[in-house]
ZAMARGU-4260 file (C-alpha; in steps of 0.2 Angstrom, whole numbers, plus 5000, padded with zeros to 4 digits):
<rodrens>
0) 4761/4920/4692 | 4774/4919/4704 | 4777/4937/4706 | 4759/4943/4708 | 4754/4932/4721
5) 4771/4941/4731 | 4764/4958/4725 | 4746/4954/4729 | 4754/4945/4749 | 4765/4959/4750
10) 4750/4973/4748 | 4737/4963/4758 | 4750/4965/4772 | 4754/4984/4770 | 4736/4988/4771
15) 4734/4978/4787 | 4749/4987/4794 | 4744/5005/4786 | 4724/5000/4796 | 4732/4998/4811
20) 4741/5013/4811 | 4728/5023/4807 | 4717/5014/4821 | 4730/5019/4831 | 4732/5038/4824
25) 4712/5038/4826 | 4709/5033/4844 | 4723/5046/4849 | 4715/5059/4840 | 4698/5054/4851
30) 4708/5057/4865 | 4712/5073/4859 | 4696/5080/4854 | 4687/5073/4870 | 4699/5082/4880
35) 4697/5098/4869 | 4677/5095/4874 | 4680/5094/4892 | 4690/5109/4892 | 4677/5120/4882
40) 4663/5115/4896 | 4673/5119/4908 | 4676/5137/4903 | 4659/5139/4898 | 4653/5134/4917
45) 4665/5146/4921 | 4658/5160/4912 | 4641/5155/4919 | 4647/5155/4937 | 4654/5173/4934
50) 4639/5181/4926 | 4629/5173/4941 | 4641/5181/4955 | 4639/5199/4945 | 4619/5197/4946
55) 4622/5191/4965 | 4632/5207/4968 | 4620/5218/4957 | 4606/5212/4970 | 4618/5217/4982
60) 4622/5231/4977 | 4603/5238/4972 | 4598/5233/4993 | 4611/5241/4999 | 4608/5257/4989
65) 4588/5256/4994 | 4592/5253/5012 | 4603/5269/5011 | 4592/5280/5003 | 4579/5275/5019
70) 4578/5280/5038 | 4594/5275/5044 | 4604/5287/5033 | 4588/5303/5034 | 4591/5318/5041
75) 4581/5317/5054 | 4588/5300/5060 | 4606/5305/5059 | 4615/5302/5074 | 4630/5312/5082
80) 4641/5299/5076 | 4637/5303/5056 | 4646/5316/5049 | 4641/5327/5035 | 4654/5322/5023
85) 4649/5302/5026 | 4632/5307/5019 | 4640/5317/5003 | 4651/5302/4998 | 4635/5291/4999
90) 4626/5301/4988 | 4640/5302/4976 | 4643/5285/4976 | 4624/5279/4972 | 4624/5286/4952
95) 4641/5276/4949 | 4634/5259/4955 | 4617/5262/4944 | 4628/5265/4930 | 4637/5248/4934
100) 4622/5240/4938 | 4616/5243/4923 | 4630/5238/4912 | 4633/5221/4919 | 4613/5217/4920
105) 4613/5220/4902 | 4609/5204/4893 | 4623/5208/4879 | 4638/5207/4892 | 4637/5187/4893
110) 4638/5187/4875 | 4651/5198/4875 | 4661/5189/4889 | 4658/5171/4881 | 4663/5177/4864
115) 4679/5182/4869 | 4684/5166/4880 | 4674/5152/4868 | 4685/5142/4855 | 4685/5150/4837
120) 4670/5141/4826 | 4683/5133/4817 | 4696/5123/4821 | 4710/5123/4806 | 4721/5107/4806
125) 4730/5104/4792 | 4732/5086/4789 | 4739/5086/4770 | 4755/5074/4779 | 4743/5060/4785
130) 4736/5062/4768 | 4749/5061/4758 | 4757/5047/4768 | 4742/5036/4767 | 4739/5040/4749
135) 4758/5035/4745 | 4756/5019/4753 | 4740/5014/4747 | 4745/5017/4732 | 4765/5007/4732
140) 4756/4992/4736 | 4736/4991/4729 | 4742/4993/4711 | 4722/4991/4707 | 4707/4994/4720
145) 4718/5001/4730 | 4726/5015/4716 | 4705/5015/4712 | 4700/5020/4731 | 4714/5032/4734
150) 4708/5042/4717 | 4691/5043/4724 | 4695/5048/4740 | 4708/5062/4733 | 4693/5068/4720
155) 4681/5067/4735 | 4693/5077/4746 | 4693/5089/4731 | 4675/5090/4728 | 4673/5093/4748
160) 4685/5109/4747 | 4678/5117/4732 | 4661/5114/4736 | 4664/5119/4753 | 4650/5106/4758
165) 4661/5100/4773 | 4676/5108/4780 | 4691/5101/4789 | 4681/5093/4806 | 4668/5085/4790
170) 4685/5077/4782 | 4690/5070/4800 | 4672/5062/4803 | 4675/5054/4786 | 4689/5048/4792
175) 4687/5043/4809 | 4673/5030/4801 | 4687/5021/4790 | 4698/5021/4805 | 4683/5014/4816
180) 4682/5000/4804 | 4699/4996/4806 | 4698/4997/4824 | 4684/4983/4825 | 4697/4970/4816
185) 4711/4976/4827 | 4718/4984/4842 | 4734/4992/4846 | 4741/4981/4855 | 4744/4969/4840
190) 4755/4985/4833 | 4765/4988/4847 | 4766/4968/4855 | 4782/4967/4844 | 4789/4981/4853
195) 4785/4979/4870 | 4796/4960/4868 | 4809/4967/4859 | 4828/4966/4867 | 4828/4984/4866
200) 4816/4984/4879 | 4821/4971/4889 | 4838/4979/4890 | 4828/4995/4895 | 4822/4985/4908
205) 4837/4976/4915 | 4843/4995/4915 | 4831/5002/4928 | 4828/4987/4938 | 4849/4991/4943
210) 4846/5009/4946 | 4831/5007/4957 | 4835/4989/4967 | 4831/4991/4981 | 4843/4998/4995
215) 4841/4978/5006 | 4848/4969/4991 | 4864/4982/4987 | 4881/4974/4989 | 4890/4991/4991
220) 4903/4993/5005 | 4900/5004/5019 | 4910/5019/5023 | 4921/5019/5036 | 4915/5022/5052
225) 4923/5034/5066 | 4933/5020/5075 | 4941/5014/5060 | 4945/5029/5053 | 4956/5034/5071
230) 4963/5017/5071 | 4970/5017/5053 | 4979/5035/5057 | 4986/5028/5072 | 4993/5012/5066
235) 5000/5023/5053 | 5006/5035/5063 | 5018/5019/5069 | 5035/5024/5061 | 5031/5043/5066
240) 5028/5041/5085 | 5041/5025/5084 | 5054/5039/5078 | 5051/5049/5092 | 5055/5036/5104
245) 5037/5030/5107 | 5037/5012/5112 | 5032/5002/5097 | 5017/4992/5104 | 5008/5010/5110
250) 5000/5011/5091 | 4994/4991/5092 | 4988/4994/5111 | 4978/5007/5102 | 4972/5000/5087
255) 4969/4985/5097 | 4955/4994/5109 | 4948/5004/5095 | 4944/4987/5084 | 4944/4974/5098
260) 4923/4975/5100 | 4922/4976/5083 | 4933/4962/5077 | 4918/4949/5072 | 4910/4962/5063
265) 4925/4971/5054 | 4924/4963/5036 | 4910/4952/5038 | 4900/4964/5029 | 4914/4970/5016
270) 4919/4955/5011 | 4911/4946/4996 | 4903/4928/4999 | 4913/4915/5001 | 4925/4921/5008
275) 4932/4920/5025 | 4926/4929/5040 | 4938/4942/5049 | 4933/4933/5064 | 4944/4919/5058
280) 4961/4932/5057 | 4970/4934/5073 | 4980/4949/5066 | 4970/4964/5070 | 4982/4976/5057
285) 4978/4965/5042 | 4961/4965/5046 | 4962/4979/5046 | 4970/4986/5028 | 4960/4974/5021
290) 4944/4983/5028 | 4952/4997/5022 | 4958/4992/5006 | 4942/4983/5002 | 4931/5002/5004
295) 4944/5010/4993 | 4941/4996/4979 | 4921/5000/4981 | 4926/5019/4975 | 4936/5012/4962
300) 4953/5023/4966 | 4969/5013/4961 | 4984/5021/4972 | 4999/5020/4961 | 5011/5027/4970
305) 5018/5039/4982 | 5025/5056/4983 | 5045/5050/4985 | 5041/5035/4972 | 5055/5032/4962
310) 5047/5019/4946 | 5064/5018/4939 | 5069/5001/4946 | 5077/4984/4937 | 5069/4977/4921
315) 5067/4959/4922 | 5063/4957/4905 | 5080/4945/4902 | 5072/4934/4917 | 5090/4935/4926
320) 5092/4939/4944 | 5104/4951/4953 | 5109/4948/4971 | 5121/4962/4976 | 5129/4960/4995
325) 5135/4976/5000 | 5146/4977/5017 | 5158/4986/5028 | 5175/4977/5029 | 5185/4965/5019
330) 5199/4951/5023 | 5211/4951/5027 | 5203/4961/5042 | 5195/4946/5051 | 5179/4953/5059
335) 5162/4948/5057 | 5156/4957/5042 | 5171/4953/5032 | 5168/4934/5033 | 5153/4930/5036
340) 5146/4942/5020 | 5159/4935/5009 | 5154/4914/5014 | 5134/4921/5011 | 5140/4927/4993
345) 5145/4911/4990 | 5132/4900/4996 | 5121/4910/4988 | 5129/4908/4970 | 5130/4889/4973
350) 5113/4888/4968 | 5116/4895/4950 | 5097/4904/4953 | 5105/4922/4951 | 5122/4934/4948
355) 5130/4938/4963 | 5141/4954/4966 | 5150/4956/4982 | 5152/4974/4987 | 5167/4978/4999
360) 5177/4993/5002 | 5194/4998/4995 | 5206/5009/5006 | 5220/5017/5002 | 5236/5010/5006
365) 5240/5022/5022 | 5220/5016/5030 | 5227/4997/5025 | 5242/4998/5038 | 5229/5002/5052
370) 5218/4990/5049 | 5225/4972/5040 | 5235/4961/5051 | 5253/4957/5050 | 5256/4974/5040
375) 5248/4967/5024 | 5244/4977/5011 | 5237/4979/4992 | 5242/4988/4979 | 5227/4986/4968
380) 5210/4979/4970 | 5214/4965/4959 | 5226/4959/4970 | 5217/4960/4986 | 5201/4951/4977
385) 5214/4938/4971 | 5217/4936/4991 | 5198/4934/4995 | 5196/4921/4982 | 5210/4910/4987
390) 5206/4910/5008 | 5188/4906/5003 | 5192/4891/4993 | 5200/4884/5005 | 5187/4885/5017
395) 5173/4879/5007 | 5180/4866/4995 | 5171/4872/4981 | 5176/4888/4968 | 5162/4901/4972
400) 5156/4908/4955 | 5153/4927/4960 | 5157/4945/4953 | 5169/4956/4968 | 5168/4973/4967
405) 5175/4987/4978 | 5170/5005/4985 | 5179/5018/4990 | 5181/5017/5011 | 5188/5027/5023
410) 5194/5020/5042 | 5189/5029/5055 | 5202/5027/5070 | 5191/5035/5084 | 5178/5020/5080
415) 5187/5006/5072 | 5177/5008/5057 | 5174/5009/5040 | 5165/5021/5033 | 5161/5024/5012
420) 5166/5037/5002 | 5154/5047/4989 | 5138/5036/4985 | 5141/5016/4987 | 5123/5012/4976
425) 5131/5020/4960 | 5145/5005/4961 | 5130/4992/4956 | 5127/4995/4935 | 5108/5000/4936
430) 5106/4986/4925 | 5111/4974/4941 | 5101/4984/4952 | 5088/4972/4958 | 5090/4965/4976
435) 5103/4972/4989 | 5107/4964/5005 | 5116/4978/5015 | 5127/4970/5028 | 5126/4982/5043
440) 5110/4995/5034 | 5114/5008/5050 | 5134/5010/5047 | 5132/5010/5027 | 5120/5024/5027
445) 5126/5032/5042 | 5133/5045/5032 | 5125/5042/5013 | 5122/5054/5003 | 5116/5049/4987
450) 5102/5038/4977 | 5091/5029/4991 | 5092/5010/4991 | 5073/5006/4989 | 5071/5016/4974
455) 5086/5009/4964 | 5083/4991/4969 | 5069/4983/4968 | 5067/4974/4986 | 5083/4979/5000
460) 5088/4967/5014 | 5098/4974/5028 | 5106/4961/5039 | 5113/4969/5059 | 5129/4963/5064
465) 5134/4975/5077 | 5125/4981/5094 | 5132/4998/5091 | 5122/5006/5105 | 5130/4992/5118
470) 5148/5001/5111 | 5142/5018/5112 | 5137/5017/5130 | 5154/5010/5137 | 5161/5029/5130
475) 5162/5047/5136 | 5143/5053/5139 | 5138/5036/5132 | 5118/5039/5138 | 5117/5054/5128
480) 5125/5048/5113 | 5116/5030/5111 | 5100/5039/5112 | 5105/5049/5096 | 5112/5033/5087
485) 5096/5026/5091 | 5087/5036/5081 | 5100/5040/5069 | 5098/5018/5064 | 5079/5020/5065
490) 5080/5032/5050 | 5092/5028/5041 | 5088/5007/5042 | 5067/5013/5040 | 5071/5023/5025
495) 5085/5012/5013 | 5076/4995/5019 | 5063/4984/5013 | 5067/4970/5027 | 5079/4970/5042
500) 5085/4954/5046 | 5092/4953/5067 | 5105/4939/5070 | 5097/4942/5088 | 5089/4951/5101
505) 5104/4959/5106 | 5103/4971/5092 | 5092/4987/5092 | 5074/4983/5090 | 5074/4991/5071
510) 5057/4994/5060 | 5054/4980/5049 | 5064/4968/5057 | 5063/4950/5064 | 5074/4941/5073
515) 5084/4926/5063 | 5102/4918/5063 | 5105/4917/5046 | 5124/4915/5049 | 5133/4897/5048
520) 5150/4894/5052 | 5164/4888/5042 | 5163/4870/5032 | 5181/4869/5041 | 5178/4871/5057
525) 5162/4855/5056 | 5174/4846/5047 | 5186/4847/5063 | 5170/4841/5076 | 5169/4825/5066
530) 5187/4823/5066 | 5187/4824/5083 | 5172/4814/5085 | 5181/4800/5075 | 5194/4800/5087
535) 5185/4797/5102 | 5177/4783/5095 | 5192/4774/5092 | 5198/4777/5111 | 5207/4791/5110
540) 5208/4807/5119 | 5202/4820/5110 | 5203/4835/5120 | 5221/4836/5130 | 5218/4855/5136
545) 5208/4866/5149 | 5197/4881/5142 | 5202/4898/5131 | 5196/4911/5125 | 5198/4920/5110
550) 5192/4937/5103 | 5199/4953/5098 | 5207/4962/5112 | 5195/4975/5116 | 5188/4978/5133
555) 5170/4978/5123 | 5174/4959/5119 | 5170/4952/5134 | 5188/4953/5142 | 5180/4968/5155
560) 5167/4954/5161 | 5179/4941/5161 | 5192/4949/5171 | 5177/4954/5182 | 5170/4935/5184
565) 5187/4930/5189 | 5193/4942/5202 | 5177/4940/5210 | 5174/4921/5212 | 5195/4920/5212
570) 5196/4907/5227 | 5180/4897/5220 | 5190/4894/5203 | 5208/4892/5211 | 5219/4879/5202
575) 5209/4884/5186 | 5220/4893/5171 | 5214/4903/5156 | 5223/4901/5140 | 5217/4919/5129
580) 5220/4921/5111 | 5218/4939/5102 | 5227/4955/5095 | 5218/4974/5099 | 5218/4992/5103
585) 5218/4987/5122 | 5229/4973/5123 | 5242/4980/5134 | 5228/4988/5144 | 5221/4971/5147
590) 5235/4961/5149 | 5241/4975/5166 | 5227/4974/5172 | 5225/4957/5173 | 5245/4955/5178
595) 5240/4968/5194 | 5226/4957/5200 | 5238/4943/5199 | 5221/4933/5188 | 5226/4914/5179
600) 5226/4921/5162 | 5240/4917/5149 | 5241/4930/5133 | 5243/4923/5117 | 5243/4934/5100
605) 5229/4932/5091 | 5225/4915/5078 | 5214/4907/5067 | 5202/4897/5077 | 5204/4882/5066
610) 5223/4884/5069 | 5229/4867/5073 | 5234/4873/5093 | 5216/4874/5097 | 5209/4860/5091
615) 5216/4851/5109 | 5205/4864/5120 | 5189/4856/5129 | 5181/4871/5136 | 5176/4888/5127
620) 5171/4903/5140 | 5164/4919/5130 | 5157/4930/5145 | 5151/4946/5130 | 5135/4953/5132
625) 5140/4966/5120 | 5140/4952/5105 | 5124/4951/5094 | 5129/4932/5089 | 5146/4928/5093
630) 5156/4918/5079 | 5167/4909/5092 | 5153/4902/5098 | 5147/4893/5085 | 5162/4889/5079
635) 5167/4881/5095 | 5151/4872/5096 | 5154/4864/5077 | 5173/4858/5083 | 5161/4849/5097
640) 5167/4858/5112 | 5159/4864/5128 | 5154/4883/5126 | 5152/4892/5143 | 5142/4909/5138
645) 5129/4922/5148 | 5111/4919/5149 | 5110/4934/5135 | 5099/4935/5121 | 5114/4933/5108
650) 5115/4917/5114 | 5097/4912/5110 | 5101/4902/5097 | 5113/4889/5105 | 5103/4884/5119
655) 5098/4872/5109 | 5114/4862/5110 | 5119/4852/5122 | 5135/4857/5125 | 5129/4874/5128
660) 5132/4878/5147 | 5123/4896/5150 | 5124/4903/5166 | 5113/4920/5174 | 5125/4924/5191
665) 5141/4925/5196 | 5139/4910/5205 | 5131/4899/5190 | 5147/4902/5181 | 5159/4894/5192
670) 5145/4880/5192 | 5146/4878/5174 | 5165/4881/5173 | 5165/4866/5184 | 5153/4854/5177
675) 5164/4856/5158 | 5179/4852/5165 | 5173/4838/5173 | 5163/4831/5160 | 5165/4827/5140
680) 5156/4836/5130 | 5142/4825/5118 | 5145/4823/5098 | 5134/4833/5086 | 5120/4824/5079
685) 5119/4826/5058 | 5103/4839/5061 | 5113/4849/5073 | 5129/4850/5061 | 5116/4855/5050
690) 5109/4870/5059 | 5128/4877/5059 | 5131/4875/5042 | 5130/4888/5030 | 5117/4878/5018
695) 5105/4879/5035 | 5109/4899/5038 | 5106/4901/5017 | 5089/4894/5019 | 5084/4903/5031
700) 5091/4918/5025 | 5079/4916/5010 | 5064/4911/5020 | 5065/4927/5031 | 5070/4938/5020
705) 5056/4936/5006 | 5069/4929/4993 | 5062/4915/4991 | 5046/4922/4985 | 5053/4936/4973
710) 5066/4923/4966 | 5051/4912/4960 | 5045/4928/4953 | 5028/4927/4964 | 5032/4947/4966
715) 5046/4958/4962 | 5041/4974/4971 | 5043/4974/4991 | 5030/4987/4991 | 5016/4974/4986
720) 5007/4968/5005 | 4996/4955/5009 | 4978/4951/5000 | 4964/4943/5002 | 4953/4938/4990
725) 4951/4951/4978 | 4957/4965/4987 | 4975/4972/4987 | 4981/4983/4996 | 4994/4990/4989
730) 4984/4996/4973 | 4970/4998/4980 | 4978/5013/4996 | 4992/5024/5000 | 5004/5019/5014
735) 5006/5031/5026 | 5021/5022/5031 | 5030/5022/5014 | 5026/5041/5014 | 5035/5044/5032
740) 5051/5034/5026 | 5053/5043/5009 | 5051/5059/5019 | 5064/5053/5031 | 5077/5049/5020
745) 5077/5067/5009 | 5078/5073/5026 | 5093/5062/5028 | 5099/5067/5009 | 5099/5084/5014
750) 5106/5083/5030 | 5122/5072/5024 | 5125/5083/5010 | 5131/5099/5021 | 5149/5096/5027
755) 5148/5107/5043 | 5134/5093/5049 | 5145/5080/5044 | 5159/5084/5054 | 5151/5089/5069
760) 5142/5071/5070 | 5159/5059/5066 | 5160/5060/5051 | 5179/5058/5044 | 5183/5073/5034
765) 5181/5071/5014 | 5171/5057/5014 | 5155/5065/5005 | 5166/5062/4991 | 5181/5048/4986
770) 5198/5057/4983 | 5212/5057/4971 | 5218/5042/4976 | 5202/5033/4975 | 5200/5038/4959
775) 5218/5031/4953 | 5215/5014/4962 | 5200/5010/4955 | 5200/5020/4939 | 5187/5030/4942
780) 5181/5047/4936 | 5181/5064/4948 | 5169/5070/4955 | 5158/5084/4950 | 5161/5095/4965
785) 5178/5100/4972 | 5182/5106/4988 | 5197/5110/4996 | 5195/5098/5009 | 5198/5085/4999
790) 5214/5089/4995 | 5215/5090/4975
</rodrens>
């Protein structure tokens, strides 16, 4: 019971379905034939309009003849202006045009005509589909009447055919009245109301509303305007026109003029909402790239690297940090970039955050005679690095936990400098090769020729010790080589650096620098200021001699403006004597001349300025101006004594103190040489002992130099530059910039690597590659190439 109850539901509904379909089916098929209708009517009105213009003509046609065939064309009437042959052609012309007047005035021509053009008589559609399909269903689900009606209809469809009472447009009356019925209980729209809400079609929907929204409501950015585009090529232009000697600021000055009228509207219209207005940035290059960056974004480009972009860098995958401080010179040579790399080294491996490997340069036993002090020497590396370790213990009171490692160096006599042999990168294990700190970036790659820093390491900071041009223009055509120097650093230091770090103005104005004392003085050395601080709060006299100086003795060390200041003020400072401390090149050059001009000055050899004897001295005088930051000096002002200096930009960073006496004339200076002897200079206070130390100058080092942010891991790739929001630039745009420094240093690569352009810019002779004896010292293998100059 249960199952013919389904089967009778299940039926009723498929005939419903099936009535509407053919209700539908139905009122399509009207349209059809009532279109057919119109068209039929149309042509025959046609055909009327046509045989009614060919009477008109034939009326025509007939007058014309008759009005020919009268006066105006008789004989007699003939004027001088009608010709004989005019008259012929009539005449000839007149049977024609009876004959076609005949022809179409006969009444079988519009028979003929709408025979051709009317519809066939009968229409032949074969409809045995529809039939079949609507006998099928009727007969799955009507298992009774409906098999019962679907019989009779296909015997009546039979009987039709073979009796030939009705012919196919008979068979579609009968069926446009069953459909007719069904169309009274329901429309179309009941068929196809399932459809129209469907999700298909509301997905359909959603589709074309987002093609054609209107253009008001888009959220696209716009393209880049004329302005931008001119200001974006300049400021990129920067390390071009800057190599050229261009002043640095010309490109912002532009940049500047072409966006300043702009700047309230420059992103306002990129950005998405919510976010902040360009108006709100003062830094009109940012504003800039990100305006840039955003319209590359919109296109959907992702710049993922440059021509000269070496992937190849460190895996961080075992989460541990490599620091590796590379620099010129090692102890027992005392100079600045021997000590003050090696205390960094160790400050830097205090805090147990990453490996540390100090990277110094080995010489041969015949280069260690010219430069170590008191003739001593090394016969292997492990020796020398057993020397470094025990001086800086003693110094910092802690045993530093860091790797030393050494390069192959040459000493160059003419410049009293060091200069590597062969590539210096390939001494770091490309497994270490993360972050380098290039003491002195111009000196080391002066002459490199090998892998480029920025693409084996991951981020390179390159710290300036040395105010090499200052140097250069004390020599022989001095002008003239500075301004090549210049430019030599600006490539070199632009290509193999991520960051420049200057200790002070002093130095060359680099790209990618910013100014920062990131040196501290010796734990020693504070250690004495508080001894001696101690001691005047218990009564006693601390400081029981005058003023000195000490430095090495080269006129370039401030001994050519000190001999200067005293011969010209020698009256105003009679009474007053100068106790000087050093060893050098020019020492019996200085000491004559000072001897000639019969000066207060007392030559000693050359100590340690925490050396017991100087602990007594009151007054320090350093008149250099050829010093980026003067050691002394801060050393000096950490043992609490008063410090006379030059009103020069290597002394920025001790104005601060109080017992720093700057002075800017001749006159000042015997001033403030004056007021130190006379008074007693005030104890350090704990945040000014603190700015000296090397905990302070190690903090600031990471700040500046972007440490602190790739230590945390907040970005290991120096390439990466400033977002907002959304937008990135560096995936988002090339750099024209790092496209200029790659292309600067395979020009550099391929300069270095010719030996004839080695030589003729001071390069020492062999120093493309480490020699023989480098090899046995540090158990290295040759090199590939040979050459005689070697001397294998």
């Amino acid at each position: 019971m249960i199952n013919i109850k389904h089967t009778e539901t299940t039926s009723s509904s498929s005939i419903v379905t099936a009535e509407k379909a053919i209700s539908f089916i139905s009122k399509g098929w009207r349209d059809v034939r009532s279109s057919a209708d119109a068209d039929l009517r149309l042509m025959k009105d046609r055909a009327k309009s046509f045989k009614n213009l060919a009477s008109s003509f034939d009326k025509e046609l007939e007058n014309f003849l008759n009005s020919a065939s009268k006066s105006p064309f008789t004989v007699p009437t003939i004027t001088a202006s009608t010709t004989p042959a005019e008259i012929d052609f009539v005449k000839r012309l007149q049977p024609k045009l009876n004959e076609i007047r005949k022809t179409y005035s006969s009444p079988d021509f519009s028979k003929r005509v709408l025979e051709k053009w009317s519809p066939r008589p009968r229409i032949r559609i074969d409809l045995s589909a529809i039939k079949n399909a609507i006998v099928s269903e009727v007969e799955v689900f009507d298992e009774r009447e409906g098999f019962r009606r679907a019989r009779a209809r296909r015997i009546r469809f039979k009987e039709g055919r073979e009796e030939g009472q009705f012919g196919e447009w008979e068979l579609i009356k009968v069926l446009k009245t069953r459909l007719r019925e069904l169309e009274q209980k329901s429309s179309s729209a009941e068929i196809f109301g399932g459809f129209k809400n469907s999700e298909f079609v509301e997905k359909v929907k959603s589709s074309l509303k987002s093609i054609c929204k209107d253009p008001s409501e888009s959220k696209e950015v716009p393209p880049l305007d004329v302005p931008e585009l001119l200001a974006y090529f300049v400021r990129q232009s920067g390390p071009l026109l800057d190599q050229l000697g261009l002043r640095r600021d010309l490109s912002d000055k532009i940049v500047e003029s072409l966006c300043g009228k702009r700047k309230n509207q420059l992103l306002s219209r990129s950005l998405p909402a919510g976010e902040s207005s360009i108006s709100q940035s003062e830094n009109i290059s940012d504003e800039l790239d990100l305006r840039i960056a955003s319209v590359f974004q919109s296109t959907g480009h992702c710049y993922e690297g440059g021509f000269w972009t070496d992937c190849a860098k460190h895996d961080l995958s075992d989460r541990e940090r490599h620091v590796a401080i590379v620099t010129t010179a090692s102890l027992p040579w005392m100079t600045g970039t021997a000590v003050n790399p090696l205390f960094r080294a160790a400050y830097l491996a205090k805090s147990a955050k990453q490996n540390v490997t100090l990277l110094v340069p080995w010489l041969c036993r015949s280069d260690q005679e010219l430069v170590y002090p008191n003739n001593l020497t090394f016969a292997s590396p492990e020796e020398q690095e057993a020397y470094i370790r025990n001086w800086l213990e003693e110094r910092v009171g802690f045993k530093a936990d860091f790797k030393i490692s050494f390069y192959p160096g040459k000493f160059q006599r003419e410049r009293r400098s060091i200069l590597p042999a062969g590539d210096t990168s390939q001494f770091i294990p490309s497994k270490e090769a993360d972050i380098a700190i290039l003491e002195e970036p111009e000196h080391l790659n002066w002459y490199h020729h090998g892998k480029r820093w920025t693409d084996k390491f991951n981020h390179v900071v390159g710290v300036v010790h040395t105010n090499y041009l200052e140097y250069i223009k004390r020599e022989k055509n001095g002008a003239l080589q500075a301004f090549f120097v210049k430019h030599i650093n600006n490539l070199v230091t632009r290509a193999h650096c991520h960051k420049v770090l200057r200790l002070s103005a002093a130095t060359q104005d680099l790209p990618k620098s910013e100014i920062c004392n990131v040196h501290g003085v010796n734990p020693k050395f504070l250690k004495i200021g508080e001894k001696m601080a101690a001691e005047r709060e218990r009564g006693k006299q601390s400081f029981s001699k005058g003023a000195y100086f000490l430095g090495k003795m080269v006129w370039a060390k401030g001994y050519r403006e000190l001999i200067d200041l005293l011969v010209k003020h020698k009256k105003d400072l009679d009474g007053f004597n100068l106790d000087v401390f050093g060893n050098g090149e020019d020492a019996h050059e200085v000491q004559s001349t000072a001897k000639r001009l019969d000066l207060n000055l007392n030559f000693m050899k050359g100590r340690d300025h925490a050396d017991d004897i100087l602990h007594g001295y009151k007054v320090f005088i350093n008149p250099s101006v050829s010093d980026v930051l003067c050691t002394a000096t801060a050393e000096a002002l950490a043992m609490g004594k008063f410090v006379v200096c030059a009103d020069h930009p290597s002394n920025e960073f001790f104005r601060s103190f109080p017992n720093c006496l700057t002075y800017k004339t001749p006159e000042d200076f015997v001033a403030k040489v004056r007021e130190a002897m006379a008074s007693e200079p005030q104890p350090l206070t704990p945040e000014q002992r603190y700015n000296l130390s090397w905990e302070a100058a190690t903090q600031r080092f990471i700040e500046h130099s972007e440490l602190d942010r790739i230590l945390n891991g907040d970005g290991g790739d120096s390439q990466r530059r400033k977002t907002k929001g959304n937008i990135s630039n560096s995936v988002s745009m090339p750099n024209l910039s790092e496209m200029v420094d790659g292309g600067l240093a395979f020009a550099h690569y391929c300069f270095t690597g010719n030996e004839f352009l080695r030589l003729c810019t001071g390069a020492v002779p062999g120093t493309r590659y480490y020699n023989q004896q480098h090899c046995k010292d540090l158990h290295l293998l040759p090199p590939q190439v040979e050459n005689p100059i070697y001397g294998w």
